[in-house]
N, CA, C and O atoms as CSV, one atom per row, in Angstrom:
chain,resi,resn,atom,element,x,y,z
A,1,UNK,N,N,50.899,9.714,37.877
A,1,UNK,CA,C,50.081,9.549,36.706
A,1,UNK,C,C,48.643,9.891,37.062
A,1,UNK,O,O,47.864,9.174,37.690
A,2,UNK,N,N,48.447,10.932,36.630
A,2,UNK,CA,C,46.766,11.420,36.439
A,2,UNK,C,C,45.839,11.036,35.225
A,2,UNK,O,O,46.214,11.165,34.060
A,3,UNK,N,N,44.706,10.594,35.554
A,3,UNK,CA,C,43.282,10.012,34.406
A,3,UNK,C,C,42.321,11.460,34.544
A,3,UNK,O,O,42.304,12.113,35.587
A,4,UNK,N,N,41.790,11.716,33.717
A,4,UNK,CA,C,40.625,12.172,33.293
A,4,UNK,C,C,39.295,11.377,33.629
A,4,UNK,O,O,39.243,10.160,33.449
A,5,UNK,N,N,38.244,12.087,34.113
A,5,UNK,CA,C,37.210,10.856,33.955
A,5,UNK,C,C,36.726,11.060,32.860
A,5,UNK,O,O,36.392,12.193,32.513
A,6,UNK,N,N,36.575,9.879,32.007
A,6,UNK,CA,C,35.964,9.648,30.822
A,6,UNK,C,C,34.647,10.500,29.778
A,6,UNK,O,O,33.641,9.794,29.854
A,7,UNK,N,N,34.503,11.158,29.300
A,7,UNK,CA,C,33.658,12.384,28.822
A,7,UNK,C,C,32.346,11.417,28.443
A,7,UNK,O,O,31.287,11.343,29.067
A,8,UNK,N,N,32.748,10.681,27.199
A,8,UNK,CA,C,31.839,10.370,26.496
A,8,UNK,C,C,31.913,8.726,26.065
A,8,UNK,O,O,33.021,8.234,25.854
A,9,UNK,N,N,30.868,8.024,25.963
A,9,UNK,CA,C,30.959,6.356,25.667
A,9,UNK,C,C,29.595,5.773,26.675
A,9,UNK,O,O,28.657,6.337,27.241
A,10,UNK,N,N,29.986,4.566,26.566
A,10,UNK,CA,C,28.745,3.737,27.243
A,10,UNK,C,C,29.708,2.609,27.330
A,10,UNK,O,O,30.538,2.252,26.494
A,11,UNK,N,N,29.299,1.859,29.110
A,11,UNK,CA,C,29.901,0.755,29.761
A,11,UNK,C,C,29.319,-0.533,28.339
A,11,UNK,O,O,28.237,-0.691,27.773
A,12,UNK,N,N,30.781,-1.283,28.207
A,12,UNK,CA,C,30.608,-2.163,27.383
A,12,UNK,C,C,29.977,-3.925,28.007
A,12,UNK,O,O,29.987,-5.059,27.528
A,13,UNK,N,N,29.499,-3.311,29.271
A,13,UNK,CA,C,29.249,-4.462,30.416
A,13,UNK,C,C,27.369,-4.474,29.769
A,13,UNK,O,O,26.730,-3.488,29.402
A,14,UNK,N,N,26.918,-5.856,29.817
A,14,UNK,CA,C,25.438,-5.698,30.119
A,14,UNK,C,C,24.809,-6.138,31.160
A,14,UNK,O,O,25.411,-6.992,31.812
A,15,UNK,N,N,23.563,-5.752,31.596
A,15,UNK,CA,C,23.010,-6.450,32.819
A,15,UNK,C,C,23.419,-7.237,33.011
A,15,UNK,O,O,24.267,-7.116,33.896
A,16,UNK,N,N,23.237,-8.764,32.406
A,16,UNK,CA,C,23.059,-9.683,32.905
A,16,UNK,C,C,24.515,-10.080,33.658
A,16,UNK,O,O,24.639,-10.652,34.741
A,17,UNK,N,N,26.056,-9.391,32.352
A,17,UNK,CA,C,27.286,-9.727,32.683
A,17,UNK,C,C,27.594,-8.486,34.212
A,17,UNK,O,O,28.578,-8.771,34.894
A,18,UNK,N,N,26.782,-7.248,34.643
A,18,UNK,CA,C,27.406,-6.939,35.704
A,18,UNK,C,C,26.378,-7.518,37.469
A,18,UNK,O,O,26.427,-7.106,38.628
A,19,UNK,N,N,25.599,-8.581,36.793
A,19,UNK,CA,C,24.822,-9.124,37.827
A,19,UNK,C,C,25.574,-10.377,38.224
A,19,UNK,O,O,25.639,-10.882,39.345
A,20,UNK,N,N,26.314,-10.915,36.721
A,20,UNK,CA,C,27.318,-12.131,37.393
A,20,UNK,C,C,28.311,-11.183,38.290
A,20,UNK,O,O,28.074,-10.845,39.450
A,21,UNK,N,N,29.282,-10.878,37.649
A,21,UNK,CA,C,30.321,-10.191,38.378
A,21,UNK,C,C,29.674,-9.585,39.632
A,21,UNK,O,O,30.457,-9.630,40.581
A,22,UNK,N,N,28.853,-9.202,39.841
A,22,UNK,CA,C,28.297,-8.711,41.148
A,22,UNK,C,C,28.048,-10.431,42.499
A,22,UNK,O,O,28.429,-10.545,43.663
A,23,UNK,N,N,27.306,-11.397,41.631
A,23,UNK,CA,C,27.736,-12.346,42.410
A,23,UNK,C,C,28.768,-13.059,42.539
A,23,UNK,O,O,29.180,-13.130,43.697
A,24,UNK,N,N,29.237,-13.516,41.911
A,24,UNK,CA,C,30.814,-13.942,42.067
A,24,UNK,C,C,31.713,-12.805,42.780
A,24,UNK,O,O,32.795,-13.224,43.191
A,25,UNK,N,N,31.419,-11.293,43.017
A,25,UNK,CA,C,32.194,-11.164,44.163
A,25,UNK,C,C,31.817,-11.298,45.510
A,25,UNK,O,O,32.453,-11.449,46.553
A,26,UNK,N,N,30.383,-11.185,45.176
A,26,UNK,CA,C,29.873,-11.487,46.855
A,26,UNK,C,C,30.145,-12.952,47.079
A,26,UNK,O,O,30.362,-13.351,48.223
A,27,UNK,N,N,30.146,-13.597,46.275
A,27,UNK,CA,C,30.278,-15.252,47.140
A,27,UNK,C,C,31.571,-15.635,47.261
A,27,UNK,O,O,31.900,-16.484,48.090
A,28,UNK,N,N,32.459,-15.031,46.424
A,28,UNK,CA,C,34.008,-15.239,46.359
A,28,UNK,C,C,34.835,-14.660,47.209
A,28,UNK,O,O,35.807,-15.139,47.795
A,29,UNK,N,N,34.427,-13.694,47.236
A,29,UNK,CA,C,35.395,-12.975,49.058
A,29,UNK,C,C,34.820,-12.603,50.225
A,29,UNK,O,O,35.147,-11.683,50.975
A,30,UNK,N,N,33.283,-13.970,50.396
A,30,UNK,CA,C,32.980,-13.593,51.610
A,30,UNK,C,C,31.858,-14.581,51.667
A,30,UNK,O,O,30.871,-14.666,50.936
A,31,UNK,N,N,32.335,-15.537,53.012
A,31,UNK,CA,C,31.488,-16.329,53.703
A,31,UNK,C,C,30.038,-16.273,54.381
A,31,UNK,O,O,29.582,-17.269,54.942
A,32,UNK,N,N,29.111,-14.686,54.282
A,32,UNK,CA,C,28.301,-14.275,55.261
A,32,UNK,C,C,27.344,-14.954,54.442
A,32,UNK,O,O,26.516,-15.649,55.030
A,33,UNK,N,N,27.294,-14.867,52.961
A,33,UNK,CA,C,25.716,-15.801,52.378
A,33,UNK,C,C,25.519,-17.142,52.979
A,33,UNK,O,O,24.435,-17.681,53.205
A,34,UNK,N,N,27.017,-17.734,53.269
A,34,UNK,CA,C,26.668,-19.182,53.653
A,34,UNK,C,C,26.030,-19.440,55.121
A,34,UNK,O,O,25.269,-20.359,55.423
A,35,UNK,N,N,26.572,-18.298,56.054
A,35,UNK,CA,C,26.441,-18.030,57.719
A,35,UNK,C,C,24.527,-17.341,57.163
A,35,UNK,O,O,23.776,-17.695,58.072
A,36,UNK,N,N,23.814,-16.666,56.201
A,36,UNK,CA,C,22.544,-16.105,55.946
A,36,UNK,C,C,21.833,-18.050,55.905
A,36,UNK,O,O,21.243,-18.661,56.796
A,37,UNK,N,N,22.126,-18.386,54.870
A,37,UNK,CA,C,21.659,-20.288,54.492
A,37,UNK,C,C,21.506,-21.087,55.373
A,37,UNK,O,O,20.650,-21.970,55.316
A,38,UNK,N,N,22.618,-20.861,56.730
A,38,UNK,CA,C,22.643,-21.688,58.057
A,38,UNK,C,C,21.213,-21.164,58.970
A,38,UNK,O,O,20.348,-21.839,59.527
A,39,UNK,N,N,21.356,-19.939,58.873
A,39,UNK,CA,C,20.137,-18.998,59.581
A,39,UNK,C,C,18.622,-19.274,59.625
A,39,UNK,O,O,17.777,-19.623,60.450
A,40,UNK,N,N,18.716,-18.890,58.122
A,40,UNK,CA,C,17.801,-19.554,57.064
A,40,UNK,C,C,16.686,-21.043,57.821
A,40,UNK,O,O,15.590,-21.207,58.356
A,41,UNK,N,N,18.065,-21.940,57.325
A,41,UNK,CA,C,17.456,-23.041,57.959
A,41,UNK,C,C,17.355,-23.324,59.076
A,41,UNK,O,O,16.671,-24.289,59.414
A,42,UNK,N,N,18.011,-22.557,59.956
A,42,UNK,CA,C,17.598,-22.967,61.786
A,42,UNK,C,C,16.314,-21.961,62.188
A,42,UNK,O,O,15.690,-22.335,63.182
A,43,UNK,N,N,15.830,-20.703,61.524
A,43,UNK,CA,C,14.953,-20.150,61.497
A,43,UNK,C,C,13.609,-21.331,61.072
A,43,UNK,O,O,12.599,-21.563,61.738
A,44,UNK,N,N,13.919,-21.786,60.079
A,44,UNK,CA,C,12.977,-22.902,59.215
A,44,UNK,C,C,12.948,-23.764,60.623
A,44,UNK,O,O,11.953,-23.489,61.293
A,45,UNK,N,N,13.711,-24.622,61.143
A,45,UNK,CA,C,13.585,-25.448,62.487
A,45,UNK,C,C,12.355,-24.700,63.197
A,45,UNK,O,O,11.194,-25.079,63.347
A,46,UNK,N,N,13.044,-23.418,63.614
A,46,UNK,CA,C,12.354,-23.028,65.368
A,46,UNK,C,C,11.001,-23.072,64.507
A,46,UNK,O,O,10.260,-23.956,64.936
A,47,UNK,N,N,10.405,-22.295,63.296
A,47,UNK,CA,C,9.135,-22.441,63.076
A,47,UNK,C,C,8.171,-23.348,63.252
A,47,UNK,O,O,7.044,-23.230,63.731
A,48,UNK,N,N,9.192,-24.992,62.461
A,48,UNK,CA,C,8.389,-26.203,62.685
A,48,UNK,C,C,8.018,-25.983,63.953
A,48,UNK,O,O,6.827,-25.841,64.229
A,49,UNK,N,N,9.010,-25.925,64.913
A,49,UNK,CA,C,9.161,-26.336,66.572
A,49,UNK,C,C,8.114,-25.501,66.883
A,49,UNK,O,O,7.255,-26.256,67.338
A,50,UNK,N,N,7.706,-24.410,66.898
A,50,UNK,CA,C,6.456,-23.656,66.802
A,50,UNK,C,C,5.281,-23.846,66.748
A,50,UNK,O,O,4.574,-23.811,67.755
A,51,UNK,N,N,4.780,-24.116,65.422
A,51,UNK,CA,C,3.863,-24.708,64.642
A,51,UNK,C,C,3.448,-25.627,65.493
A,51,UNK,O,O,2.307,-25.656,65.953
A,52,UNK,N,N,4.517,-26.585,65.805
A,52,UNK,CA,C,4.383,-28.044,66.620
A,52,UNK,C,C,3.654,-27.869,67.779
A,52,UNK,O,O,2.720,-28.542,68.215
A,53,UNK,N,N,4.244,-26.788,68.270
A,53,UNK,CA,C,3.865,-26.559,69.756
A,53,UNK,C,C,2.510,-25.821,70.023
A,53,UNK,O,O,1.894,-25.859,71.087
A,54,UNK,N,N,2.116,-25.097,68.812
A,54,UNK,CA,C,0.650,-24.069,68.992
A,54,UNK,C,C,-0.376,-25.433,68.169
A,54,UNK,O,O,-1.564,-25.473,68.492
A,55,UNK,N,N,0.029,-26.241,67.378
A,55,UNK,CA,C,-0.676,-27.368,67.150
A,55,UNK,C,C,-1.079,-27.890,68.358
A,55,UNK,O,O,-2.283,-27.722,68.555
A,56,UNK,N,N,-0.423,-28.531,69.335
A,56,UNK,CA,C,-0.723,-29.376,70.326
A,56,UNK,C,C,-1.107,-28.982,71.439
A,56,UNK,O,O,-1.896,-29.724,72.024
A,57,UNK,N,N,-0.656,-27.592,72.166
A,57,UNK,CA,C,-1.246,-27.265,73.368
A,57,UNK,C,C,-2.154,-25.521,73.234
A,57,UNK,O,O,-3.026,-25.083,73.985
A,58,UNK,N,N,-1.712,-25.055,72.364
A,58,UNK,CA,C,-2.508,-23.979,72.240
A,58,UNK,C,C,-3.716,-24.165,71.545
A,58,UNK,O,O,-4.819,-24.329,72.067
A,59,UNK,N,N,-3.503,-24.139,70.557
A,59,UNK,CA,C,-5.125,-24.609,69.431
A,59,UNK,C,C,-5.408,-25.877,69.476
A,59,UNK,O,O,-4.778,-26.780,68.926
A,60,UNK,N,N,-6.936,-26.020,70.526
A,60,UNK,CA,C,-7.793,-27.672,69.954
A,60,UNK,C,C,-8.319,-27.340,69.121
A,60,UNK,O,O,-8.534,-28.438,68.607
A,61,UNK,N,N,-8.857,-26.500,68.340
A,61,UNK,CA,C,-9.715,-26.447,67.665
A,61,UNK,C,C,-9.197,-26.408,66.138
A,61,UNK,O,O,-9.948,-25.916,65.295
A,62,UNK,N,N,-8.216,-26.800,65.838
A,62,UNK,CA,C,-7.982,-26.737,64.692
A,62,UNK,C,C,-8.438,-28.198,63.931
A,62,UNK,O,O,-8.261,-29.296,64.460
A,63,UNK,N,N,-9.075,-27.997,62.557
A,63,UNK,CA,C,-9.694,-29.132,62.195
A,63,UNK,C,C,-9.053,-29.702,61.244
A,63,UNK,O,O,-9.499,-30.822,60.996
A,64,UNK,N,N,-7.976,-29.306,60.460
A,64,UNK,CA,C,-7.157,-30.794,59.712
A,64,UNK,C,C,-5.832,-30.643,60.490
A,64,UNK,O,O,-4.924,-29.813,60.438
A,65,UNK,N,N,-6.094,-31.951,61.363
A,65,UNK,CA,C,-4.680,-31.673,62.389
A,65,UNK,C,C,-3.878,-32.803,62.060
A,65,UNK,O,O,-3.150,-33.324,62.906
A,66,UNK,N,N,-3.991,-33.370,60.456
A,66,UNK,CA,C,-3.212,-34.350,59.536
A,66,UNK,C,C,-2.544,-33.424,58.658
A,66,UNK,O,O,-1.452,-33.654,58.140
A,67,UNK,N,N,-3.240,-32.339,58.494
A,67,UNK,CA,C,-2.349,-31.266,57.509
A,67,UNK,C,C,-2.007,-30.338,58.340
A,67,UNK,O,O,-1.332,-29.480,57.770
A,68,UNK,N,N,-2.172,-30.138,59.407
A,68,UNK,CA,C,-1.081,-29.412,59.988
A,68,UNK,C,C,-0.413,-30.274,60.272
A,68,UNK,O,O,0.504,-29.487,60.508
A,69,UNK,N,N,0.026,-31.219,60.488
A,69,UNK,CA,C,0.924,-31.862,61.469
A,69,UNK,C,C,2.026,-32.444,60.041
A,69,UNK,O,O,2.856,-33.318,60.290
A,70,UNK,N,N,1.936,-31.965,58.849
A,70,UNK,CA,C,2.254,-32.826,57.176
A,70,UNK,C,C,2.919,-31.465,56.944
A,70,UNK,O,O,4.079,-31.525,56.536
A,71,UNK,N,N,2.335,-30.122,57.149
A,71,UNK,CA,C,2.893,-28.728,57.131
A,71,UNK,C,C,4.287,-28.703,57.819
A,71,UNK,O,O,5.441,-28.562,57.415
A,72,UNK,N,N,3.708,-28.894,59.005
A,72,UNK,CA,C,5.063,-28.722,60.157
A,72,UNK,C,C,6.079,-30.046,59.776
A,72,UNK,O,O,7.211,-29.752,59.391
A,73,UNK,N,N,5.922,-30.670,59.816
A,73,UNK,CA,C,6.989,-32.006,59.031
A,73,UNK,C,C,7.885,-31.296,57.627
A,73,UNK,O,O,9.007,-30.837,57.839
A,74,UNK,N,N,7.434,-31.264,56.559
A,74,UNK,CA,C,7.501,-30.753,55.695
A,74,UNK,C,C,8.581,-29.547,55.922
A,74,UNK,O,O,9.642,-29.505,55.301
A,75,UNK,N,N,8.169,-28.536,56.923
A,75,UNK,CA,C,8.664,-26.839,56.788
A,75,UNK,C,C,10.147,-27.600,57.898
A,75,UNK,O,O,11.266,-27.134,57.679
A,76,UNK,N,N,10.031,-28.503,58.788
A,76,UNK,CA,C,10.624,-29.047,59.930
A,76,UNK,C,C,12.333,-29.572,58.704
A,76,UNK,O,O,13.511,-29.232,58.811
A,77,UNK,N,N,11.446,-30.713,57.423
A,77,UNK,CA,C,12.949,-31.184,56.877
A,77,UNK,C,C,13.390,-30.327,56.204
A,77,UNK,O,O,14.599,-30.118,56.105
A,78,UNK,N,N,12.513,-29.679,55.624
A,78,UNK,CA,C,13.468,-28.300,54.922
A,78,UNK,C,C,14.371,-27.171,55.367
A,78,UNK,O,O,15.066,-26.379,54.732
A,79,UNK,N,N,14.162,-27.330,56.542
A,79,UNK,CA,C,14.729,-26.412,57.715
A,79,UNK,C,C,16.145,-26.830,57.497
A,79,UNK,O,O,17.114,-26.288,56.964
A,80,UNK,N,N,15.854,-28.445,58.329
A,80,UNK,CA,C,16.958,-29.186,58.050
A,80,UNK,C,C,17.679,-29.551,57.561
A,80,UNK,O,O,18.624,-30.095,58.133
A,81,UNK,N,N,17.583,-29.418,56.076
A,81,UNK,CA,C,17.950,-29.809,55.284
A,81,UNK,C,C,19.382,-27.685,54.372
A,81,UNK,O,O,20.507,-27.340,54.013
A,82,UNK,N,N,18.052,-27.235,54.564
A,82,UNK,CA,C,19.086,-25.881,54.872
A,82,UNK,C,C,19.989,-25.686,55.312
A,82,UNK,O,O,21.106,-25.348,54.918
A,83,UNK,N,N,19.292,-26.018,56.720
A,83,UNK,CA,C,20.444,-25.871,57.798
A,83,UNK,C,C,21.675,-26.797,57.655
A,83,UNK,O,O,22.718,-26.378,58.156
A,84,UNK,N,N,21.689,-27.813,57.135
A,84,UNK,CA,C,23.196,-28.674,56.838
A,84,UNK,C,C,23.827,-28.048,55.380
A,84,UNK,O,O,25.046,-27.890,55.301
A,85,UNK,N,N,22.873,-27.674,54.142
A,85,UNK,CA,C,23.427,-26.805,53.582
A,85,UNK,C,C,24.492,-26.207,53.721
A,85,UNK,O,O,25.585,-26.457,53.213
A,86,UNK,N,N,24.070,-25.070,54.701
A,86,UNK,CA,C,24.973,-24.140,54.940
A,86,UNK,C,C,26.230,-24.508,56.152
A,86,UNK,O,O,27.283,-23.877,56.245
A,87,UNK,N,N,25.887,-25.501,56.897
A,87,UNK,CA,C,26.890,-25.878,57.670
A,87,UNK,C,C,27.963,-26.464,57.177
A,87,UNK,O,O,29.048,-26.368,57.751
A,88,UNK,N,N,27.751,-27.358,55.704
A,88,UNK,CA,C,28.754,-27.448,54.831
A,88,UNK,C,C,29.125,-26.646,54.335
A,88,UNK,O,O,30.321,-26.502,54.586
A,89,UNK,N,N,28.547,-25.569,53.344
A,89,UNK,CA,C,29.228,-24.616,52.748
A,89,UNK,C,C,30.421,-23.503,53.673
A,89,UNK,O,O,31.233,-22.699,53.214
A,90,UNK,N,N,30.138,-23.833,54.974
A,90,UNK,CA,C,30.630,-22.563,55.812
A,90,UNK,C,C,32.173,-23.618,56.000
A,90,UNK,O,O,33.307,-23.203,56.240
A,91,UNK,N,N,31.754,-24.974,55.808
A,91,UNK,CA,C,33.437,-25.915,56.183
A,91,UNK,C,C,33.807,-25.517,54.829
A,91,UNK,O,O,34.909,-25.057,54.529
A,92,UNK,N,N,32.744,-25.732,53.946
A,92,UNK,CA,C,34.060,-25.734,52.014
A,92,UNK,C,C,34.745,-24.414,52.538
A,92,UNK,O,O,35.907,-24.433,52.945
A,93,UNK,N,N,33.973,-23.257,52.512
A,93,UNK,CA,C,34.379,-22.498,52.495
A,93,UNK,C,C,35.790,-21.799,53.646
A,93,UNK,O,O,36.524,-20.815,53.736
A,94,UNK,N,N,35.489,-23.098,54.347
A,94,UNK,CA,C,36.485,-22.456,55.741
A,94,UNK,C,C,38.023,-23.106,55.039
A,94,UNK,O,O,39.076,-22.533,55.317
A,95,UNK,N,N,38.020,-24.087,54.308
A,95,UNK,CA,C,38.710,-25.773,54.062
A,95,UNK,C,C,39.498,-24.590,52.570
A,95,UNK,O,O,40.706,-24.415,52.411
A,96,UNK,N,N,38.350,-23.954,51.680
A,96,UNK,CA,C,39.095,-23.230,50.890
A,96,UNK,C,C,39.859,-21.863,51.380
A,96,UNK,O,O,40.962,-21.728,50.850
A,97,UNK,N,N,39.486,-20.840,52.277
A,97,UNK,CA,C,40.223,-20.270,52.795
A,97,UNK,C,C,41.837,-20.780,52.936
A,97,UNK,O,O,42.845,-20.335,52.387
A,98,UNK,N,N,41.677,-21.831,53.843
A,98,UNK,CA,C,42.938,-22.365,54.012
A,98,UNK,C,C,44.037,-22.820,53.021
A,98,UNK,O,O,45.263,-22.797,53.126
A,99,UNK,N,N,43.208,-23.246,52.009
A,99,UNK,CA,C,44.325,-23.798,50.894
A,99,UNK,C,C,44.358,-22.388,50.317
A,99,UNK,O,O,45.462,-22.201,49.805
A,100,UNK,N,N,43.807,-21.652,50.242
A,100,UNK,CA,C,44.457,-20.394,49.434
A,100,UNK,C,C,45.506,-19.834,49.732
A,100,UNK,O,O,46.484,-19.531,49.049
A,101,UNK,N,N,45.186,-19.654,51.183
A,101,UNK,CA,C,46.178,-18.981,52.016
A,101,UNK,C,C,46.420,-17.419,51.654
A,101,UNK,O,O,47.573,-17.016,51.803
A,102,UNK,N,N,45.539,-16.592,51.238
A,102,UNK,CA,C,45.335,-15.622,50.723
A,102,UNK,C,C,45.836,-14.362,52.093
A,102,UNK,O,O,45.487,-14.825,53.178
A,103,UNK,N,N,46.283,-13.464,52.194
A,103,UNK,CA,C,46.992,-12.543,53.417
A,103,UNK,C,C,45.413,-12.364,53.994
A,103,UNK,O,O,44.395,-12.818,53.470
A,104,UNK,N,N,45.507,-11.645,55.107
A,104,UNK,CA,C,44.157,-11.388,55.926
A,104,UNK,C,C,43.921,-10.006,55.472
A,104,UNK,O,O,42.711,-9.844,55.635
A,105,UNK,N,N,44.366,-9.043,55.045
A,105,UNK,CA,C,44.347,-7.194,54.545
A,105,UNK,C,C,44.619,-7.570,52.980
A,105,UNK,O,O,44.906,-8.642,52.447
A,106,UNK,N,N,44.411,-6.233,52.449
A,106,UNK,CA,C,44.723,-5.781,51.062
A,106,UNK,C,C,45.666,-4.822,51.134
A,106,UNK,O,O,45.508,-3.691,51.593
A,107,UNK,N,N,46.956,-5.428,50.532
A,107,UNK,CA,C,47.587,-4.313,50.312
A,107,UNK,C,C,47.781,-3.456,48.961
A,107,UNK,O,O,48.012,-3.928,47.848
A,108,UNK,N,N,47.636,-2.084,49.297
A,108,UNK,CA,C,47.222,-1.316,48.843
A,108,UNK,C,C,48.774,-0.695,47.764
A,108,UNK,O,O,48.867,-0.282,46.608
A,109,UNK,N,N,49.847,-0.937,48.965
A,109,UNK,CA,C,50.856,-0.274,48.216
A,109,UNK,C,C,52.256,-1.125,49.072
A,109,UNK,O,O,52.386,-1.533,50.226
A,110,UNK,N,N,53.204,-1.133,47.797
A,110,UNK,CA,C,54.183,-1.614,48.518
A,110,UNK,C,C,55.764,-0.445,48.650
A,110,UNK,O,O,56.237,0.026,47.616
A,111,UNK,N,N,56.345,-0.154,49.933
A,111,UNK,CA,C,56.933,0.436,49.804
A,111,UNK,C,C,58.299,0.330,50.097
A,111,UNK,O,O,58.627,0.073,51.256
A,112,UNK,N,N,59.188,0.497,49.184
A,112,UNK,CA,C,60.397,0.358,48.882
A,112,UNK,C,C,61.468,1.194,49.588
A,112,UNK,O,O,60.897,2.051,50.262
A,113,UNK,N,N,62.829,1.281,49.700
A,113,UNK,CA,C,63.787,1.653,50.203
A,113,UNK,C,C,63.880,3.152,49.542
A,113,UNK,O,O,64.175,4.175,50.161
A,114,UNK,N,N,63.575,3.059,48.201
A,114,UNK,CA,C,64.061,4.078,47.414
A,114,UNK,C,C,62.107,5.399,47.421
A,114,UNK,O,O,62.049,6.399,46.704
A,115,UNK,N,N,60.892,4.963,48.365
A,115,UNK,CA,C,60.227,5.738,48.761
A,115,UNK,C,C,60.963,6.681,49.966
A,115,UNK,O,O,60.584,7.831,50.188
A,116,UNK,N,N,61.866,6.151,50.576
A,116,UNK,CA,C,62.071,6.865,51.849
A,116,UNK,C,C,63.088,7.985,51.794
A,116,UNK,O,O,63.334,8.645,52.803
């Protein structure tokens, strides 16, 4: 069975409906946004840890060292708070894998006795 490609018309999809469908497939057949969220927030960590560290032995001279030290706290739980984010989402997501039980490939074609 051969198609034509289509001459003439306009996709009956609009933005907004091919921006869902665009996320719902990225988050639905694939764990890497949640492994980006984990990143995310351990990136957010090392910064505090940073911050912390050029606060205290590199720069004396810094003069609100109550707002830096309220900055780095601040950027430190959000880190943290990311970072468990995504360390859950990566179990839902590991916990739903499993109950799906979905094959590991796509198969493409199935072939029968009467192909050969």
């Amino acid at each position: 069975m051969t198609t034509e490609k289509k001459s003439k018309g306009s996709s009956t999809y609009s933005f907004s409906s091919k921006v869902a469908m665009a996320v719902s497939t990225i988050i639905g057949l694939s764990d890497k946004p949640l492994y980006w969220i984990f990143f995310i927030g351990f990136s957010l960590i090392f910064l505090a840890v940073l911050l912390s560290f050029i606060g205290l032995f590199v720069s004396s001279e810094i003069k609100n060292i109550p707002s830096h030290l309220i900055l780095t706290i601040i950027i430190g739980l959000v880190g943290i708070i990311i970072c468990s984010f995504g360390v859950v989402g990566i179990y839902v997501s590991y916990l739903f894998t499993e109950i799906r039980q979905r094959p590991h490939s796509i198969i493409r074609k199935i072939y029968t006795s009467e192909d050969f």
